[in-house]
N, C-alpha and C positions, 0 to 999 in steps of 0.2 A: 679519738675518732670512733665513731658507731657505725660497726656494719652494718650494710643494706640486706635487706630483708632476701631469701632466697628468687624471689619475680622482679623485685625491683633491681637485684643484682642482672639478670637476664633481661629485663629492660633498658638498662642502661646499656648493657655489650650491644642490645642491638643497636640502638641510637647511634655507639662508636662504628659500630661497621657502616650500617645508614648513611655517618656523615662522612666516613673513608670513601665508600664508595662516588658522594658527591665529589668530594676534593680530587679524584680520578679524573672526576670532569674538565676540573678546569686546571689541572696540572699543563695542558698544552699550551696554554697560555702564557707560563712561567720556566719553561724547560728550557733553556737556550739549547740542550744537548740533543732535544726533541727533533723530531725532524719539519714538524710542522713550522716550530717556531725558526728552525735553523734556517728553514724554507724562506718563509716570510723576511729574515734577517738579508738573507741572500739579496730577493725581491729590492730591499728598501737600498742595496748596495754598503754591506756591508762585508769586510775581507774574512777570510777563515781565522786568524790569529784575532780579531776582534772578537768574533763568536766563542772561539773559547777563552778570550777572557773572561767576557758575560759568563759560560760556566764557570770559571775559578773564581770570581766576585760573587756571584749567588753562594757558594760553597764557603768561599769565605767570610761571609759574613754571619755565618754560624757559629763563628768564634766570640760573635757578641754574647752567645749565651753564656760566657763565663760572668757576665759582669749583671745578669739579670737575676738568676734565682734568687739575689738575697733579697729582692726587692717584692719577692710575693709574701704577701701575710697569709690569715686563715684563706683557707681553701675556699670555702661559704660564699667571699666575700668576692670571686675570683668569676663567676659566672658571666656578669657581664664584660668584664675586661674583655674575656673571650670574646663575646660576640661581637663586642663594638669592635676592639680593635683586632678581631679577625675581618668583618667586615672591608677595614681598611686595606689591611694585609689583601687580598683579593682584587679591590679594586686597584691598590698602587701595581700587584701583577698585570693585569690587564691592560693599563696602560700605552704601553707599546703600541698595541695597533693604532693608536692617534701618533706615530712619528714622521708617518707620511708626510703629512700634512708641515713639517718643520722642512729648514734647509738640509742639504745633502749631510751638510759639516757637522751639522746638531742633533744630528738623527739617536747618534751612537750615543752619545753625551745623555741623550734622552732617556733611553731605551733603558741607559747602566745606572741611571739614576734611581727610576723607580722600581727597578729592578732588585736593586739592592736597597731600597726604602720598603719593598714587600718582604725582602726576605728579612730585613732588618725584625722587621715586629710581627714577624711569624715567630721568630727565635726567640722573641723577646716571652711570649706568650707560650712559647712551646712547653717548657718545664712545668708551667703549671698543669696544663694539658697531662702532660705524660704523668705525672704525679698523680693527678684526679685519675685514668686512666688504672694506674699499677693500684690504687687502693680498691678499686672495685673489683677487680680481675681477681678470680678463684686462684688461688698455685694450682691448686691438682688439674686445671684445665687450659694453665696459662699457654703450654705450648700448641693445643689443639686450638685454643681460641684465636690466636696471632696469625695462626697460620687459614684459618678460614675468613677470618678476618681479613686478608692479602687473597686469599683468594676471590672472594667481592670484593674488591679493590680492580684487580685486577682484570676480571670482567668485565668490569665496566669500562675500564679503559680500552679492553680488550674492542668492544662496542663503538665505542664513542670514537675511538681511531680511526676502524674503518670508514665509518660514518663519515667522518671529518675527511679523511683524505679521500673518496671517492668523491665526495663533495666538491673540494676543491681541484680536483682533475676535472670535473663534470662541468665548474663553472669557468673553466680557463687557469684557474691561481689568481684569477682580478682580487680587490683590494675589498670589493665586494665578499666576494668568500671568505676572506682571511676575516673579516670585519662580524661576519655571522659564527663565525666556529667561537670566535674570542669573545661576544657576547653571551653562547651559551655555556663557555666554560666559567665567566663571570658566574653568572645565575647561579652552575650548579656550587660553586664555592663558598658562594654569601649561604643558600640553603644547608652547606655542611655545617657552617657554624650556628645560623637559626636554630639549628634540631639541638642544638645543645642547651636552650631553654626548657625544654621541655624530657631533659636527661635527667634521671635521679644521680644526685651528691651524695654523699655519705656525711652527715652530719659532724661538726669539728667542737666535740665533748671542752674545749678549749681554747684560746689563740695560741699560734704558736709562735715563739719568738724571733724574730728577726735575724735569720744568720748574718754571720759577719765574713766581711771579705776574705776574712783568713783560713775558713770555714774552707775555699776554694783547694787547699791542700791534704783536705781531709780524705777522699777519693784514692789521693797515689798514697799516703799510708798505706791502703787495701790493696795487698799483692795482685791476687787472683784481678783485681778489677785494673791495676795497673799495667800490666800482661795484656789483658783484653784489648784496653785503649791504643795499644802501640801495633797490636794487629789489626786493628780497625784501621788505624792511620797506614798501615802498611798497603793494606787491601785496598782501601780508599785511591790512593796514591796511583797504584800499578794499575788500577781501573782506570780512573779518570784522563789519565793519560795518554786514554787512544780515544774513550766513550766520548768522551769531548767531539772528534770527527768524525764516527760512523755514519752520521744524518748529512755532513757537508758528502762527505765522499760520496755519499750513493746520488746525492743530486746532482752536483757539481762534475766530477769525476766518471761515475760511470752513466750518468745522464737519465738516472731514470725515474719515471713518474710515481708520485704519492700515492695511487692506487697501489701499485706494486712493494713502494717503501710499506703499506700497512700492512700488506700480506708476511710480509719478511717480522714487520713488529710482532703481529699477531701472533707470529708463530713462537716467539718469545715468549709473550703474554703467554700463551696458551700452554707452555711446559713452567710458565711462573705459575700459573693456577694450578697445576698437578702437583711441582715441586711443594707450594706452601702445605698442602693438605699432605704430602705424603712428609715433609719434613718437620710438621709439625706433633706428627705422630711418633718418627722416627724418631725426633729428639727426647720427645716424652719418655718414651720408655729405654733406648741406648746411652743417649747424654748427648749435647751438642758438640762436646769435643771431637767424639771420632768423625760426627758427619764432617765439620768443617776440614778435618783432616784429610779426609777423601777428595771433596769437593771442592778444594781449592785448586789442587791437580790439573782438571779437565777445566777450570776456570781461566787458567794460565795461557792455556791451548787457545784462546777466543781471540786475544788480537792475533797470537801466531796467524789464525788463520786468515784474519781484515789482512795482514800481509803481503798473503800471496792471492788476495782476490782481483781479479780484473774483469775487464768488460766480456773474458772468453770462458771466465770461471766460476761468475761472482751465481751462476742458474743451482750451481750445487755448492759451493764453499758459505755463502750467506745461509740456506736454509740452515747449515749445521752447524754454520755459529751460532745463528739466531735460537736454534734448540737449545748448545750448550750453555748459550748464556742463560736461556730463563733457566732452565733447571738445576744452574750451580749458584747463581746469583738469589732465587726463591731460598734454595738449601742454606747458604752461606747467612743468607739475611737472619731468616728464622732461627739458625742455630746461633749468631749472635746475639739477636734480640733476650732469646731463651737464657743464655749465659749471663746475661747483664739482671736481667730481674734474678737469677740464682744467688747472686753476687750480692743484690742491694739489701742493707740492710733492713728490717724487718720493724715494724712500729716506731718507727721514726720519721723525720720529714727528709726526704731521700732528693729533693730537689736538685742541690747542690752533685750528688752524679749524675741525675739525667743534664743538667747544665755541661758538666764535666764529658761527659759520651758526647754529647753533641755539638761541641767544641772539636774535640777528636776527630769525629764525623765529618765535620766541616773544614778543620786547619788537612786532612787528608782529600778530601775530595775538591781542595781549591789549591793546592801544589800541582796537583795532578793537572788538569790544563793549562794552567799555569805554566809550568816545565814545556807541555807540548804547545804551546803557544808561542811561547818562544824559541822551541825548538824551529817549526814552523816558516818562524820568521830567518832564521840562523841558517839554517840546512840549504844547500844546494838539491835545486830540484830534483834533478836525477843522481842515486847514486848506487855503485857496483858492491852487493856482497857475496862472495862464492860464485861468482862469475854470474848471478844475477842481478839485472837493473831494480832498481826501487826507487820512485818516487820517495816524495819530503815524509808525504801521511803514511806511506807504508812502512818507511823509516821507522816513522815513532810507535808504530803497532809492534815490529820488530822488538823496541827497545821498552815497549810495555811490557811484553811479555818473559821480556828478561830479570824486570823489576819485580816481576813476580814466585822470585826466587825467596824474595825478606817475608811476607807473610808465608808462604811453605815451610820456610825456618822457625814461624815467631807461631803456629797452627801448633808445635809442638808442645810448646811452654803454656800452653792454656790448662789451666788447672779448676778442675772439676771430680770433684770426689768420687760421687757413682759413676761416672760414666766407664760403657767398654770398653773396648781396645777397637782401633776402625778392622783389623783383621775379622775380629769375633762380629763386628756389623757387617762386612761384605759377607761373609758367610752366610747373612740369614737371607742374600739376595740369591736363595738358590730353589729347585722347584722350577715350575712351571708359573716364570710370572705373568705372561699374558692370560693364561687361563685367571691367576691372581687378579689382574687385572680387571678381565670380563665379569667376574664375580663379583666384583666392586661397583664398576658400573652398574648390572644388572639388579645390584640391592638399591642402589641410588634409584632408580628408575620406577622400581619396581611399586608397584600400587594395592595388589593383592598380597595378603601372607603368606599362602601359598608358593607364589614368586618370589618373596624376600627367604623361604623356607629353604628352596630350591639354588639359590644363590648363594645362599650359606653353604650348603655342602659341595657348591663350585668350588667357592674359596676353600674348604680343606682338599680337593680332590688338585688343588695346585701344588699342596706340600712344601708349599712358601714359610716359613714360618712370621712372614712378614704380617701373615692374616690372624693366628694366633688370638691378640689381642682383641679383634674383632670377632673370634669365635666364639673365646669365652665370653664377652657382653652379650654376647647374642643369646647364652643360657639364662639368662634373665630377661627377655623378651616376653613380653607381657601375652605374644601370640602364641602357641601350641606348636602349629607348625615351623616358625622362626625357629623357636627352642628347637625343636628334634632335627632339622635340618642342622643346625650351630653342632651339635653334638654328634651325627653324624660325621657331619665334617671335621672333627678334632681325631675321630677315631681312623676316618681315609687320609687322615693327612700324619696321623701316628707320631703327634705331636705330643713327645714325653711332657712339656710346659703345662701342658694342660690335666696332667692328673691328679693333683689336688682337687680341681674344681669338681673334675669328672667324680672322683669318689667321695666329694660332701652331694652331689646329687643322688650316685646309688646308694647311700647310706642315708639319705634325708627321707621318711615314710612316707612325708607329705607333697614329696616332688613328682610330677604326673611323668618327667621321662627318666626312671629309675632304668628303668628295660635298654632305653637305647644307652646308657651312659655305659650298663654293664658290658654289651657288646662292645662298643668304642674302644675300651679298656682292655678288651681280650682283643683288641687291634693292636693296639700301642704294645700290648705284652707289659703291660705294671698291674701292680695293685692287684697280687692272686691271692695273697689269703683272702678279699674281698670279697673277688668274684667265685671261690669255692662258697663261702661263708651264703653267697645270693644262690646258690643253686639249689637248697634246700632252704628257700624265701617262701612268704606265705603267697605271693603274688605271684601268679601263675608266669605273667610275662617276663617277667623279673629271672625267674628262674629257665626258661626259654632263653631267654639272652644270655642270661653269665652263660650257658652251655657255650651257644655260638663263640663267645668271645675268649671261652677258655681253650675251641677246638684252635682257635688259630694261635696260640700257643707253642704246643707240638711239643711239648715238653715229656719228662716221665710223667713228673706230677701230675700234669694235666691229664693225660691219658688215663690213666689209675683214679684219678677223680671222678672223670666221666663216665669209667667203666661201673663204677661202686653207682653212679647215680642211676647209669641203665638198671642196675641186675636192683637197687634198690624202688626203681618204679615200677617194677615187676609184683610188688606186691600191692594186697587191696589197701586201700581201692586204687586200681586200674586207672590211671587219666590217659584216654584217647587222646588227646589233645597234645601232651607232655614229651608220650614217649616217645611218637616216631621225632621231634626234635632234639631228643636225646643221643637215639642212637644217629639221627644225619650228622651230630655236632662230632660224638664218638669216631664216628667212621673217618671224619678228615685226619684223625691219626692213625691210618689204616692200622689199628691194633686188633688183630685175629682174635682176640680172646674175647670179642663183641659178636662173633657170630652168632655160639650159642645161644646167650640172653637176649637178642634182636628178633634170631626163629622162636624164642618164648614170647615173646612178647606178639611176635607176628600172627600169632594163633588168635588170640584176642580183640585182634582190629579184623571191620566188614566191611569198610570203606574200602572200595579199588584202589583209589587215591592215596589213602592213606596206604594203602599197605606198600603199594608201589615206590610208595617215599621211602619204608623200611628194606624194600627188599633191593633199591637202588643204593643204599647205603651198605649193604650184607655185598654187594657185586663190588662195591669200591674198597671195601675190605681186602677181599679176595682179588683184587687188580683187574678188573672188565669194569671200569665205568662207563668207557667209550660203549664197549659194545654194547651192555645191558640201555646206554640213553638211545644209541642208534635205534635197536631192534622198537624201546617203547615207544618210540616215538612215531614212527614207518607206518606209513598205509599197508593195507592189506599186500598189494601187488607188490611194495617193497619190501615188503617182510618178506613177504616168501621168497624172494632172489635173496633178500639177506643171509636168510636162515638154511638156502639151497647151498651158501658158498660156506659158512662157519661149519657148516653141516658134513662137508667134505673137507676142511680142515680140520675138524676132529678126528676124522676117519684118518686123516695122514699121519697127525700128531702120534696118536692112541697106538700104530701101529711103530710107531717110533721110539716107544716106552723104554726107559734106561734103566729101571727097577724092577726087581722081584726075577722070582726063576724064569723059565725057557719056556714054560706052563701057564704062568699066570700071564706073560707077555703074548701068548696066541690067543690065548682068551681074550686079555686085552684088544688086538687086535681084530676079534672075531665080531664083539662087540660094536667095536667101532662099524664095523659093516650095518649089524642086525639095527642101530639105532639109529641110521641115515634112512635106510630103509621103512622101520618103523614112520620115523617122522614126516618122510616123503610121501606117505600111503597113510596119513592121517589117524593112525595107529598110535592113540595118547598112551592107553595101558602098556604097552608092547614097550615105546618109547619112555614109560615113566620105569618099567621094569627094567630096563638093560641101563638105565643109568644109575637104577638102587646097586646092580650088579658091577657095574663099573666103578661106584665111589668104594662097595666092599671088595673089591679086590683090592683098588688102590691101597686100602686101610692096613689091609693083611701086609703088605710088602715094605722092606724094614728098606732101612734109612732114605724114606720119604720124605723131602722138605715139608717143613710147614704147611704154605700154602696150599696145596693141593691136598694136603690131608682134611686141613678147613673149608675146600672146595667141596671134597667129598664126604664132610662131615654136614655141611649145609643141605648137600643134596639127599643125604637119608632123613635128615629133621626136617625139613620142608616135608618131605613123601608123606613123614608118621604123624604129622601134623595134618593132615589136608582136613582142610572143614569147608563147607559148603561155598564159604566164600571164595575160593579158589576159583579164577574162570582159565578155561582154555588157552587165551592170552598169556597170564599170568604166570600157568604154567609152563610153557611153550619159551618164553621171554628167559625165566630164570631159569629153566633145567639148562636150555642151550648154554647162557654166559657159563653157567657154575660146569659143563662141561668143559667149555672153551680154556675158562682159565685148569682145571687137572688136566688137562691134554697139553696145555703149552708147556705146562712144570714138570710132567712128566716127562717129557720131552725134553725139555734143556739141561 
């Protein structure tokens, strides 16, 4: 076999989705379990035990595929099979709706004939199918493709349901309506298999030889795939068991119309199109064993609940089964599917196990109604368990979900090498997944990159690790902003998984978001010899960031780092630019030993702005960050009431001094008078003088905490510093905090 070229591979997956999403169409056609068709079955007067036998005859007639695969040759030669006798396959489904027209007695007879003449030579054809199918298909993408693949599947049905049963509510359920739904599900069935002429094959280097019927034992030699099979039949089984009735009950039973059955569908559909996309990822990267491990669980729970549904219950018990079923049934599906191609072997013609799986499939899914068909017929209408009534059908919902005990047992024995443990995948269901969610949506949506930019750092700012996956693809986003949003987001989301990738970007020269990878990194707290190594980068941003990402750290190291980087940017040349982001990154480890070289540094910068940024870093050192952001920020009138009441808490504090002698605490306190004063009466000099005199007394007086020695160490290097650039503000702003804070330390 000769692989297909990289476009004509992805030409081809689309065709297969293309013609999935036709065959969606005309699935209602051929569904006995459907409610349309169950509808219609009703209509023509047919009993509930007949209807599911139609399902366990359709089901089983799956079992014909054990006797077909040996009969396909080269692939090549297989293209028309398909379409002719897909063609057929469609039209013998469709059928049915001419049984009207026969006697009452010949209806059924009718109906199960070509019923089982469609599924006959779907089956028959199927292997080839799946086998063309698995050789195109990428591995590295088999499980995202399967499962988006079921997701346009299921859309369309999602559609076409409504459609279909609003229709026929709209038109009465005459013979008319049923006659228009069943002509366009024809249509769209013949066109799934049309589109297959115009599919790319992968060319057969060879013929291949004819398996031999004994060839059929080769499969259960394969443990792992032997395992599989017997949970598929178990699953199959405990499903079909009830699914067989859910469409009679809700007509017949609680009497309700086909508008409202599609609403209840949809809502199935509509967690099957979540579940395929999210379990197809799921599996990709945990394994499908532990999904199915999980999701068989709340699988189980879905007849329990058809159980206890009635006509006083069915407004809220139906939505929640209808949810659990699509989203464990999607999960279950995909993570089987995924296990069976892990399973098949590899350059060879694998026909004989898709033969083998779908046999499986089939001899499970036609016990299943089967059992309740005859149960059906067996059971006395009403009967008592736990001193509750139940009906025949609620019976067997009962006794489904009991049967759902053998695949929970046999979910264990499935054997799969990488995969995790289902403990270590519920785990990564943690975070904020709706925000996860919204994120996802809003990149699907989104049309500007900007918007997918922004969506990206949703998804980390949920701390899902579910998104992970999607963050780091996202650094190879061909947009600027996608990237730094992706990157962003692995650093808010403090996703350890992600720092390989983060430090082949900050170490790559040629990568444009080196800058934001470094910060991200100093989020996560990995990779510090890195981000030391970037702080002295040629790249100004580069080196900007490691600071940010090293201050949230809070380590020695880090502090000691950052400190060497301030007192090191202190010399020429000088970058304005550098250093007040030095010392802001410094300051988040309030390390006091950043006063000094931040008031050097502060001499140097003319910017207001900028200094302001230095000197609100020198206040969060010294513990007033509240105050110093309150006061710079304050309008005039609010300053002054601000600075009228700190003003007078100095004066309290100062007077409450717990150090030095009997002398230097009335000075202290004297002080405190002369500089509320001072400041009240506009009296900058007067005011800058009694606080030179209040940080040197503080300095003289022995065992001074730290802190207010640095207070008052600030407040003389500011003073001996003052250069032009200094405005009244400026001044006014910091002498007050750098009092506020020596007065509260003196004080406690």
């Amino acid at each position: 076999m000769t692989t297909l070229s990289t476009q004509k591979t992805a030409h081809a997956l689309r065709h297969f989705t293309i013609g999935g999403a036709l065959w969606a169409i005309y699935g209602p056609n051929a569904t006995p379990a459907g409610a349309i068709f169950s509808g219609y079955a009703l209509s023509l007067g047919l009993k509930e035990a007949q209807i599911a036998f139609l399902v366990g005859l359709a089901a089983l007639v799956g079992l014909w595929e054990l006797f077909t695969f040996w009969a396909s040759g080269p692939l090549t030669r297989r293209r028309w099979l398909l379409v002719g006798w897909g063609s057929v396959e469609i039209t013998c489904g469709s059928l049915a709706v001419f049984a009207i027209f026969l006697p009452q007695q010949a209806r059924f007879l009718f109906i199960a004939f070509f019923l089982a003449s469609s599924y006959l030579i779907g089956h028959t054809i199927s292997p080839t199918f799946n086998s063309w199918l698995s050789k195109v298909m990428p591995e590295e993408v088999r499980a995202r493709y399967i499962g988006g693949r079921m997701f346009a599947v299921s859309v369309t049905s999602m559609v076409f349901l409504f459609v279909a049963s609003n229709w026929l509510d709209w038109q009465g359920k005459t013979y008319t309506a049923f006659l228009t739904v069943f002509i366009v599900g024809w249509l769209g069935g013949i066109l799934g298999y049309w589109i297959l002429l115009i599919t790319p094959m992968p060319a057969m280097e060879e013929a291949q030889e004819r398996p031999s019927i004994g060839s059929l034992l080769r499969p259960f030699h394969n443990r792992p795939f032997r395992m599989l099979a017997l949970y598929l039949i178990s699953w199959t089984v405990a499903t079909g068991l009830a699914s067989a009735f859910f469409g009679v009950y809700m007509i017949k039973y609680l009497k309700l119309p086909y508008g409202t059955i599609a609403i209840y569908t949809n809502i199935t559909l509509a967690l099957m199109m979540a579940g395929y996309l999210a379990a197809g990822n799921l599996t990709q990267r945990y394994g499908s064993k532990p999904l199915t491990q999980i999701l068989i669980i709340p699988a189980a729970i879905v007849p329990a609940l058809w159980a206890f549904t009635t006509t006083s219950t069915y407004q809220w018990l139906i939505p929640i089964a209808a949810a659990l079923s699509g989203a464990c049934a999607s999960g279950l599906t995909i993570a089987a599917s995924n296990l069976l191609y892990k399973i098949l072997p590899r350059g060879e013609n694998n026909s004989v196990y898709f033969a083998t799986w779908g046999a499986a499939a089939a001899g499970g899914a036609a016990v299943g109604p089967f059992v309740g068909g005859l149960l059906k017929s067996r059971l006395p209408e009403q009967m008592m368990f736990g001193g509750l009534e139940f009906t025949t059908l609620q019976t067997i919902f009962l006794l489904s979900a009991v049967v759902y005990l053998v695949p929970i047992l046999l979910s264990n024995l499935l054997a799969e090498g990488e995969a995790t443990s289902p403990i270590y995948l519920l785990g990564q269901f943690r975070g904020n997944l709706l925000n996860m969610a919204y994120g996802f949506g809003l990149y699907a949506v989104a049309r500007k990159d900007e918007a997918r930019g922004e969506a990206m750092r949703r998804l980390g700012q949920s701390r899902s690790p579910l998104a992970v996956d999607h963050l780091v693809k996202g650094l190879e986003h061909m947009s600027r902003e996608v990237r730094v949003g992706a990157v962003k987001g692995l650093g808010e989301g403090r996703f350890t998984e992600a720092v390989e990738p983060l430090v082949h970007e900050l170490t790559d020269k040629e990568s444009d978001i080196r800058a934001e990878a470094a910060e991200a990194l100093g989020k996560i707290g990995a990779a510090h010899a890195h981000l030391y190594e970037a702080l002295y980068d040629e790249d100004l941003r580069v080196r900007m960031s490691a600071a940010m990402g090293l201050s949230a750290l809070l380590t020695s190291e880090s502090k000691q780092a950052l400190l060497e980087a301030v007192e090191g940017a202190l010399e020429e040349p000088f970058d304005r630019n550098l250093f007040p982001t030095l010392v802001e990154a410094a300051a988040r480890g309030e390390d006091l030993r950043l006063v000094v070289p931040a008031l050097a540094g502060l001499a140097k910068l003319t910017a207001p702005v900028v200094r302001m940024q230095v000197i609100n870093a020198i206040c969060q050192v010294i513990g007033e960050k509240n105050h110093f952001y309150r006061l710079a920020t304050a309008d005039d009138l609010a300053q002054g009431r601000m600075r009228e009441k700190m003003m007078a808490r100095i004066r309290r504090l100062l007077s409450k001094c717990r150090y030095g002698n009997g002398e230097q605490r009335a000075r202290l306190r004297q002080l405190g008078q002369e500089i509320e004063q001072a400041l009240d009466a506009d009296d900058l000099a007067a005011f800058a003088a009694g606080a030179v005199e209040a940080a040197e007394l503080a300095m003289q007086m022995t065992s001074v905490p730290s802190v207010p020695l640095h207070a008052a160490q600030a407040i003389r290097l500011y003073l001996a510093q003052k250069r032009p650039a200094q405005t009244e503000h400026e001044l006014i702003v910091f002498l007050t905090v750098c009092l506020t804070s020596l007065a509260r330390n003196l004080a406690a």
